[in-house]
C-alpha positions, 0 to 999 in steps of 0.5 A: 301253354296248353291245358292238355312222374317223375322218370317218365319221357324220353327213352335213352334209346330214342335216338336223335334229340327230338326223336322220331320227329326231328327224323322226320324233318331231317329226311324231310329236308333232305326230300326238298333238297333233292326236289329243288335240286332237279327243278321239280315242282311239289306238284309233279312230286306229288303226282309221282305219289298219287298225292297232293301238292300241299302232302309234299309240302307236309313231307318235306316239313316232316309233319307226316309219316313217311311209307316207303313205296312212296320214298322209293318213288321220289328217290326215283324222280330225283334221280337217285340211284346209288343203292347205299344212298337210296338204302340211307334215306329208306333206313331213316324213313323206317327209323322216323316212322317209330313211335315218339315217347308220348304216344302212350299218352295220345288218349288224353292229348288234343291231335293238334297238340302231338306235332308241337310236342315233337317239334319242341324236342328237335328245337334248338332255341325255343323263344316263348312269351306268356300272358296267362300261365308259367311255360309248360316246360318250367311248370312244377307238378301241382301248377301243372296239375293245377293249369291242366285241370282247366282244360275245356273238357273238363278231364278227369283227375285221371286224365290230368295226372296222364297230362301232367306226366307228359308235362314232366317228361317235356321238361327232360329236354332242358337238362340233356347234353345237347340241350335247348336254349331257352329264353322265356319272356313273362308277364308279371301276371302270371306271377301275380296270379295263385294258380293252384293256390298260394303255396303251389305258387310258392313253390311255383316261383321258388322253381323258377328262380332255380331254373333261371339260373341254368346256363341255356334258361333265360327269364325275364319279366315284364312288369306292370309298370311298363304298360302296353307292349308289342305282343298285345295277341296273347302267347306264342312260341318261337321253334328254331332247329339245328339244321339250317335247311328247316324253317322257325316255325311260330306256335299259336295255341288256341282253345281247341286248335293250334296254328303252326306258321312257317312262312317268312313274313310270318314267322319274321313278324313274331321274332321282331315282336319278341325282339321287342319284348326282350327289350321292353323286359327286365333284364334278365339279371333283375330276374331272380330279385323280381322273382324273390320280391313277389315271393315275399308277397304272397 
């Protein structure tokens, strides 16, 4: 979605699938169960750290880094005090605080765009739908280059190829053991239209007939012949997490911002769209003999 070599990615070093950032929202969860296990409010945890109630809420979602001074003082609140507990939760405080993979590339990616990044390695299941461009995480390297060399600030060829290879090193996640499923719903529009060019879109679609035949990536198409649909405001991605306690968060990107939604109502309202797209599509069987007659076309 966003318009932001080989190899280059996820260390093996780097720990736990999502890195540092499913770190964060792994003690982050743990943080608000302890909270509400006390009855304490975000407000009065928030006044123990000399910080807002809404930096609490961002803590305990795993969207900040953590400082120590203020983990020992929650812990305290809490009522934690059994020293190999409160070692644990301190220890993996300091490991979520480690730089995640990409941060070499922070100089050519939107602010907005770095917490979508670490969320998209820790998800388990990432439903996405696109109206304009092929998912980032099924791009092949010239649509890539291609798509970003659209960015609105009109990056340097330089500057798309450090994008591209952040683009690259995203798609490692659907090949790892414990690896995401994927289910990506497209508009026939995005198939239809040359990005790149004719053979960069040849080569684009033979990519994406390959991917559809991995067992966690699942494509489906929903064509022109179908009219109007549920998901009339544009793309979106759906992030699920392993741990039950961690809220789908719902990713809209815009031009120069993103919005990340994880209230209920929200976040029940694109599953339910998504639902529907599902159903609207054709079914992901058809999917490679969709794919393989706009090939013949082009």
């Amino acid at each position: 979605m966003t318009t932001a070599e080989p190899g280059i990615g996820p260390s093996p070093e780097s720990g736990a699938a999502g890195g540092p950032t499913v770190l964060r929202m792994l003690l982050g969860a743990q943080l608000r169960r302890l909270r509400e296990s006390k009855g304490i409010t975000r407000e009065t945890a928030g006044w123990e750290i000399r910080a807002s109630e809404s930096k609490i809420s961002r803590m305990e979602l795993g969207r900040v880094s953590f400082k120590e001074r203020d983990i020992v003082d929650l812990l305290t609140l809490y009522g934690v005090s059994d020293d190999a507990e409160r070692e644990a939760l301190l220890s993996l405080a300091r490991e979520a605080n480690a730089p995640n993979w990409w941060q070499r590339y922070t100089d050519v990616l939107p602010n907005w765009f770095q917490p979508f990044l670490g969320l998209e390695a820790a998800a388990e299941l990432i439903r996405t739908y696109e109206v304009q461009f092929v998912p980032g995480l099924l791009q092949t390297r010239d649509y890539a280059r291609a798509v970003l060399s659209l960015a609105p600030d009109n990056p340097s060829g330089e500057d798309v190829d450090r994008r591209v290879a952040v683009r690259l090193g995203r798609q490692q996640i659907l090949t790892r053991p414990d690896a995401p499923a994927l289910w990506a719903v497209v508009d026939e529009a995005v198939l239809r239209r040359p990005v790149g060019g004719t053979e960069a879109m040849r080569m684009q679609i033979e990519a994406l007939i390959e991917a559809s035949k991995l067992p966690n990536v699942t494509v489906q198409v929903i064509p022109f012949s179908a009219g109007g649909h549920s998901a009339a405001g544009g793309a979106f991605t759906i992030l699920r997490f392993p741990d039950q306690g961690l809220p789908d968060v719902v990713y809209l990107e815009q031009i120069t911002t993103a919005l990340y939604l994880d209230k209920r109502d929200d976040v029940e309202a694109y599953a339910v769209a998504m639902s529907r797209l599902c159903v609207e599509a054709e079914p992901p069987a058809r999917t490679v003999k969709i794919l393989e007659g706009i090939l013949r076309d082009l």
